[in-house]
C-alpha positions in Angstrom: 72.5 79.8 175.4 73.6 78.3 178.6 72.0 75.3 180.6 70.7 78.1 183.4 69.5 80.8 181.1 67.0 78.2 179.5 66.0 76.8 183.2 65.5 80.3 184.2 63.7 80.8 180.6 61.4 78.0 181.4 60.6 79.0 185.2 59.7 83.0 183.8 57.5 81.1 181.3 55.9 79.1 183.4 55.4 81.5 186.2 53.1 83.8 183.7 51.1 80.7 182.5 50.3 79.5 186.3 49.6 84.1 186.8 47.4 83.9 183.7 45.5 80.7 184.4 44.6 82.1 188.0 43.6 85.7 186.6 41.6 83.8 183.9 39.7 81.3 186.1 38.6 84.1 188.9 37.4 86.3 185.6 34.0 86.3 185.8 34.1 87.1 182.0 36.0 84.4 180.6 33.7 81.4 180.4 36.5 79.4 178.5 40.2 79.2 178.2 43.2 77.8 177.1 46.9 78.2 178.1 49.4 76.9 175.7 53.0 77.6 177.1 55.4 77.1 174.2 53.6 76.8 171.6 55.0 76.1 168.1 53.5 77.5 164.7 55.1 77.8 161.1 54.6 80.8 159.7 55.2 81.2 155.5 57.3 78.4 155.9 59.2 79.8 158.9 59.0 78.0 162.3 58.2 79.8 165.8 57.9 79.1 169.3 55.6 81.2 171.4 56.0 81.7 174.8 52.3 81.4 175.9 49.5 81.5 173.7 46.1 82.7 175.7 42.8 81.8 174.0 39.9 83.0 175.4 36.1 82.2 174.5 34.0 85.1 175.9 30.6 84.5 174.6 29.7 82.4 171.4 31.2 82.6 168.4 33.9 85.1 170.2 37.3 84.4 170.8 40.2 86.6 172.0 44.1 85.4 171.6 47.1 86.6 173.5 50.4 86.0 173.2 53.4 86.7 175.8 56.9 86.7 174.7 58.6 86.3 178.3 62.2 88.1 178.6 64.8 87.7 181.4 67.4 90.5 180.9 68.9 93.5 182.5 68.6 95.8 179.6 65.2 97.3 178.9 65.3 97.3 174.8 
């Protein structure tokens, strides 16, 4: 991977963290939130790096969680 396609990586990730945050804080339903860009978890041992991890507290004792995997390619698979 090539100094550029990380930069351009980066800027794609955090492009749809500053989209989210915005969507999330004019949401009248999500009373809570937190972006994560990057976020690394180990798995069974394994390590991973998410792109963005979205947790969002709706009401008590209710939590949602979305996670983006950003891609910049041409092809479509």
């Amino acid at each position: 991977m090539t100094a550029e396609t990380t930069a351009k990586g980066r800027l794609l990730e955090d492009s749809v963290a500053l989209v989210e945050r915005k969507i999330l804080k004019v949401s009248a339903n999500a009373s809570s939130f937190d972006v994560q860009p990057r976020k690394r978890i180990k798995v069974k041992g394994v390590n991973h790096e998410i792109d963005l991890w979205v947790t969002v507290r709706t009401a008590p004792g209710y939590e949602l969680l979305v996670i983006f995997e950003c891609k910049n390619t041409k092809n479509k698979s």
